[in-house]
C-alpha positions in Angstrom: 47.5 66.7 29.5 49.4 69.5 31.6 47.9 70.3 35.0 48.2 73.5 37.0 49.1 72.2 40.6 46.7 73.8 43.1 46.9 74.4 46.7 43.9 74.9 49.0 44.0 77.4 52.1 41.1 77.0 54.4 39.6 73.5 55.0 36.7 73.9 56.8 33.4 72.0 55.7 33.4 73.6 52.3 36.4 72.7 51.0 35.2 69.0 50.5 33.6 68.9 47.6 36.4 70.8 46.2 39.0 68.3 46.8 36.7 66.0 45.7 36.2 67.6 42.4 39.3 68.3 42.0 40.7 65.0 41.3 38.0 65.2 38.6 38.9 68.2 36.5 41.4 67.6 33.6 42.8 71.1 34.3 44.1 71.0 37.7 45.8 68.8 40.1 45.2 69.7 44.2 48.6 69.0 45.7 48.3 70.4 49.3 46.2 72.6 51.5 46.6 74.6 54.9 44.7 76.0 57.2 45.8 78.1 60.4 45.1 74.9 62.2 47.7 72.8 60.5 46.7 69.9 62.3 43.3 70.4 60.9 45.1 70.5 57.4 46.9 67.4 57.7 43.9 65.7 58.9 41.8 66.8 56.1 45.1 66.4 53.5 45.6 62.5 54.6 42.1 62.4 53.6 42.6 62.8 50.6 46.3 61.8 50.2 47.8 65.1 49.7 50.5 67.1 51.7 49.0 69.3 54.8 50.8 72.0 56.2 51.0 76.0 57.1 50.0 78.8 55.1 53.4 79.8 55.4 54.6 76.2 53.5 52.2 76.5 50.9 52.9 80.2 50.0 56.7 79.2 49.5 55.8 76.1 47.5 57.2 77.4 44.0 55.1 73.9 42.3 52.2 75.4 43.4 50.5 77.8 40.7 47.6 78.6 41.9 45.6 78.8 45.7 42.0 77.7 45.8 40.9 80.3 49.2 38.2 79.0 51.3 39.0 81.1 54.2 35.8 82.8 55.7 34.5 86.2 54.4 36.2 88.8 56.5 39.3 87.1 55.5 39.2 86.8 51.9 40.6 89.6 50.7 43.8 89.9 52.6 44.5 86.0 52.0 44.2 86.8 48.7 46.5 89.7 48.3 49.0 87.3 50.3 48.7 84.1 47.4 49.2 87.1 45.0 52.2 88.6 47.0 53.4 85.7 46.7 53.1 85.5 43.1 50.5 83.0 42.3 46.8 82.8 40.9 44.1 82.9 42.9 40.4 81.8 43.6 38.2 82.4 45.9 35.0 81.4 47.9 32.4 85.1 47.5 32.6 87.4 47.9 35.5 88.3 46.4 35.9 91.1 49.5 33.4 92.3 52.2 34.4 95.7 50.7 34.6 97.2 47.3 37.8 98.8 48.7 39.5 95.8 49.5 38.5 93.9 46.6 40.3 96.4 44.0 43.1 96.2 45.9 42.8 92.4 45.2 42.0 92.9 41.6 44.8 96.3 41.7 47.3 93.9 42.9 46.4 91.3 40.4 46.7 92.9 37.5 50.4 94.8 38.0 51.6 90.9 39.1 50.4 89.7 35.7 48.1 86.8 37.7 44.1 85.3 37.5 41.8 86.5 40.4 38.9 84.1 39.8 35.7 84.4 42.6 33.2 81.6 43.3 29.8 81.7 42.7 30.2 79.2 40.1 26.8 77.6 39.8 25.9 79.8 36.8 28.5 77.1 34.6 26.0 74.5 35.6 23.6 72.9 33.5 20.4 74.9 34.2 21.8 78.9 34.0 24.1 77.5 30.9 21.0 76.0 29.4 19.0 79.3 30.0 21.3 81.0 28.5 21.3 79.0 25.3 17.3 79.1 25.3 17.9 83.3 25.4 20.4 83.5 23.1 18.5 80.8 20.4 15.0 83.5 20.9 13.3 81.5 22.9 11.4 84.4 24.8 12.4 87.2 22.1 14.4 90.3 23.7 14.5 90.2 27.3 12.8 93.2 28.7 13.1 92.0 32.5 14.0 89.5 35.0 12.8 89.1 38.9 14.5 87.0 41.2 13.8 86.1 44.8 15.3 84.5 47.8 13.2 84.5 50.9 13.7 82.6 54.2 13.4 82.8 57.9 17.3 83.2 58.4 19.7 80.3 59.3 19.4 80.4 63.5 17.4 77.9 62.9 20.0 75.3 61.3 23.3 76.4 61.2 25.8 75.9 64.5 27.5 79.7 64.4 24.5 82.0 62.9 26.3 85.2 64.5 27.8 86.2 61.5 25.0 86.5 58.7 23.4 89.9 61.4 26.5 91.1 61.7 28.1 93.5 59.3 28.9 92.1 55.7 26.2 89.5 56.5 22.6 89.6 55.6 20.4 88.2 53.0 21.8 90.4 50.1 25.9 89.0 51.1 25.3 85.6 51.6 23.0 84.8 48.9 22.9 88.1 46.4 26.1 86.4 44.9 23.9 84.0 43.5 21.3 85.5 42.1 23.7 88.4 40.6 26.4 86.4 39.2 23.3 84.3 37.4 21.5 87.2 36.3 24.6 89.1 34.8 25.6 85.4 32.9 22.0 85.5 31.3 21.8 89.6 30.8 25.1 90.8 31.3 26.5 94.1 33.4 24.5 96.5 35.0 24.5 99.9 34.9 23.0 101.6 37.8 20.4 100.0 41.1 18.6 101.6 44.1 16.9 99.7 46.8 15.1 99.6 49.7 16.6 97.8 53.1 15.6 97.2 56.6 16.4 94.7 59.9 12.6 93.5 60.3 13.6 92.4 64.0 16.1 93.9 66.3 17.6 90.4 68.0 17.7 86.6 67.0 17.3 83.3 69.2 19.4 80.6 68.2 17.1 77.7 67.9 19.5 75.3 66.6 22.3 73.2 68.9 25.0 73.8 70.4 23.7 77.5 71.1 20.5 76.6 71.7 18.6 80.0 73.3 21.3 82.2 73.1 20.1 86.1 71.7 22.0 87.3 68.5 22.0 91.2 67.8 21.1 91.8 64.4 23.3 94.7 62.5 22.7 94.7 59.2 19.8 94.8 57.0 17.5 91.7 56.3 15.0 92.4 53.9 16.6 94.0 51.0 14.9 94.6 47.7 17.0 95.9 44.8 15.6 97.2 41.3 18.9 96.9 38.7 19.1 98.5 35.5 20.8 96.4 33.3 23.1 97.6 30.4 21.2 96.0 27.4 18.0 97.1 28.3 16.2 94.7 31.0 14.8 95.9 34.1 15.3 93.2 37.0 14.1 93.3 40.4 15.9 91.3 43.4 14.6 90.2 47.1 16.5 88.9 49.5 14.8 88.6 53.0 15.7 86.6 56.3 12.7 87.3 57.6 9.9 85.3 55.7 8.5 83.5 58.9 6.0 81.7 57.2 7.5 80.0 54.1 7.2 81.7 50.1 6.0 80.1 46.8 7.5 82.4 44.8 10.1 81.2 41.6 14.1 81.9 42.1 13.9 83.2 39.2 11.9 84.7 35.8 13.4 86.6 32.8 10.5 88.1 30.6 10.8 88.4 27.1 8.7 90.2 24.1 7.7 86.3 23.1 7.4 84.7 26.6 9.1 83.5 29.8 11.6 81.6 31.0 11.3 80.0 34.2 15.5 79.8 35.7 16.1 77.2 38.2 17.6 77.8 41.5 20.8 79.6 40.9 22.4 78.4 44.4 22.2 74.9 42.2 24.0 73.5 39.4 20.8 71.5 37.8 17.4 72.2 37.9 14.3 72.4 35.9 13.4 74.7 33.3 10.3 76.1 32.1 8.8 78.2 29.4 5.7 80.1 28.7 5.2 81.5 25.1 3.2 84.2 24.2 -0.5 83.4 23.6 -0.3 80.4 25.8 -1.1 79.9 29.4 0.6 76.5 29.0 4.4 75.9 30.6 6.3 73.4 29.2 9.5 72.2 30.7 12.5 71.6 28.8 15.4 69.4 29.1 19.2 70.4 30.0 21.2 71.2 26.5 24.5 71.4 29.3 25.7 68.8 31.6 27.3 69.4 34.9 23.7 69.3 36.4 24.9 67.8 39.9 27.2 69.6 42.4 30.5 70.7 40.3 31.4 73.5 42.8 35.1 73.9 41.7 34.5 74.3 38.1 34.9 78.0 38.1 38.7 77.1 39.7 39.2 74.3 37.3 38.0 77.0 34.3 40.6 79.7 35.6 43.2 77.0 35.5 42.5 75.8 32.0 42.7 79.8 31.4 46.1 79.9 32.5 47.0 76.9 30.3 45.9 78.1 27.2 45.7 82.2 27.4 41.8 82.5 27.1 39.3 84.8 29.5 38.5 82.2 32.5 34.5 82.6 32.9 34.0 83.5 37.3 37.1 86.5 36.8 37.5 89.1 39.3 36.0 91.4 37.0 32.8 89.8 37.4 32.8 88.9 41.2 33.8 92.7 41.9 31.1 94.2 39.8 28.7 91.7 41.6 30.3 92.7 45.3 29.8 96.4 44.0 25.6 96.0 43.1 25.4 94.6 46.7 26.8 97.7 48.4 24.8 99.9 45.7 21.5 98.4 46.7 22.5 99.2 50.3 23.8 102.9 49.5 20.9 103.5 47.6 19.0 102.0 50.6 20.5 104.4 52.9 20.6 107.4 50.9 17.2 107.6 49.3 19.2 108.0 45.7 19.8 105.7 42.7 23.4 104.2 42.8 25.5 104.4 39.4 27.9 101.4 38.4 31.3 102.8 38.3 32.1 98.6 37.4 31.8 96.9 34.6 32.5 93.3 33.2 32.2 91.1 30.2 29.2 88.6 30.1 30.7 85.0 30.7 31.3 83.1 27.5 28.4 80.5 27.2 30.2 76.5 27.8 29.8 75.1 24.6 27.4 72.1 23.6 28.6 68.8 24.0 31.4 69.1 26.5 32.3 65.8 28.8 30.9 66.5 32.3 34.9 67.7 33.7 35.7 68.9 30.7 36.1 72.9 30.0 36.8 73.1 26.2 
């Protein structure tokens, strides 16, 4: 079967388990990789017995169709417009852009090229959102009529080496995890039409408790307790919390989707697996249900290998531009709205992802 060669620009820890799935995938071949430490690159490319070199190298590579980008967040947008300058297909780590500017100049540039934008989060191709979607398109619940979804933590100075970056601006709760939690909710309700929200920074400054920069004071610009109410296009109201400042640990689910007949427990969207569960109406019973989808452990990279098998056969790749934009745009409208006092109308819209169909081998697509 025909492969689209892939290159990978950015191998920090991430990239991995994307070279590691990507031997796996029956669409796509990673042939090299580059970072803007090219010694870093080859390192990580002898790892895994693939070529190593510039961004420069790569870029000029005419075998190379596509570019995985795993650069960080500030950076996405104007490596992507270079992959596409240089006239290939590209997919990238969210969000698609830190601003909705710069990510329709991605999509802008994309689309008069004639070439694939595709935008992690891909989790929502796993087995638990795919299998929720089944259970709401088979009637499980009825009509959907709402959905609330929570993430809630005590931030990552805690645990992670560098936790500058989530206080600073394009960080926060809403931009490191809303990707999540939106990209799921829009594959199980579809587009949204218009949001408002509520936003604040609970605490001025951050300590760093975790090593090597242990003690050291963080200054904390942007929000990190946002709460969003979305309006979604078919009807649903959904609410969304996102908070770095939950001190004292939270019970509450990742996510529910309410129905006229019930509810439907949805697992952890930052996950590919997960249990389900499902509450009819006139029981007080849950019952959990098993996976109809496979791809249930960590198949980060599947949204890359779907955009690949996209190019290969013509059809709409599932984690499009279209999708990531409209999900970087309901971030910035629950801020706006935050900031304004005012109700923020969608001027985005996408297509609900196909659903994977039933039966498919765990790397394969179609």
């Amino acid at each position: 079967m025909e492969k689209i060669k892939v290159g990978i620009i950015g191998t920090g820890n991430i990239s991995g388990i994307y070279f590691q799935n990507g031997k796996r995938f029956e669409s796509m071949e990673v042939v090299a990789c580059a970072d803007l430490d090219v010694e870093r690159a080859k390192e990580k490319a002898a790892e895994h017995g693939i070529r190593g070199c510039s961004v420069e190298e790569l870029l000029a590579d005419p075998d190379i169709q596509m570019v995985i980008n795993l650069t960080i967040p500030v950076a996405h947008a104007s490596v992507c417009l270079k992959v596409l300058e240089a006239g290939k297909h590209v997919y990238v780590e969210k969000p698609l852009a830190v601003t909705r500017e710069e990510g329709l100049q991605v999509l802008e540039l994309a689309k008069r090229k004639g070439l694939l934008v595709g935008s992690a989060p891909d989790t929502f191709l796993g087995g638990g959102i795919q299998t929720s979607i089944k259970l709401l398109e088979d009637g499980w619940i009825g009509t959907p009529i709402g959905a609330t979804a929570f993430m809630m933590s005590g931030g990552h100075e805690s645990w992670h080496p560098s936790p500058e970056f989530y206080y600073q601006k394009g960080g926060g709760p809403m931009f490191d995890m809303g990707p999540y939690y939106l990209t799921a909710l829009i594959a199980l309700l579809g587009p949204i039409s218009r949001v408002t929200g509520s936003a604040r920074a609970s605490f001025s400054e951050r300590t760093i408790t975790s090593q090597p920069k242990f003690g050291q004071k963080v200054k904390v610009e942007t929000p990190t307790h946002v709460a969003g109410i979305m309006e979604f296009a078919s009807g649903p109201i959904g609410t969304l919390l996102t908070s770095f400042d939950v001190k004292g640990g939270s019970t509450l689910p990742r996510i529910e989707v309410y129905g006229s007949e019930g509810t439907l427990l949805v697992p952890d969207p930052n996950n590919f697996g997960g249990q389900i569960s499902i509450c009819r109406a006139g029981s007080k019973e849950w019952s959990t249900l098993p996976l109809t989808h496979g791809k249930a452990e960590n198949a980060r990279g599947v949204g890359a290998a779907d955009m690949a098998r996209a190019i290969l056969t013509g059809r709409k790749h599932r984690a499009n531009g279209e999708l990531a934009f409209h999900v970087l745009e309901t971030m910035h409208g629950f801020h706006d709205a935050a900031e304004q006092g005012a109700h923020y109308v969608m001027k985005s819209t996408c297509e609900r992802p196909a659903p994977l169909p039933l039966g498919l081998a765990e790397y394969q697509l179609d």
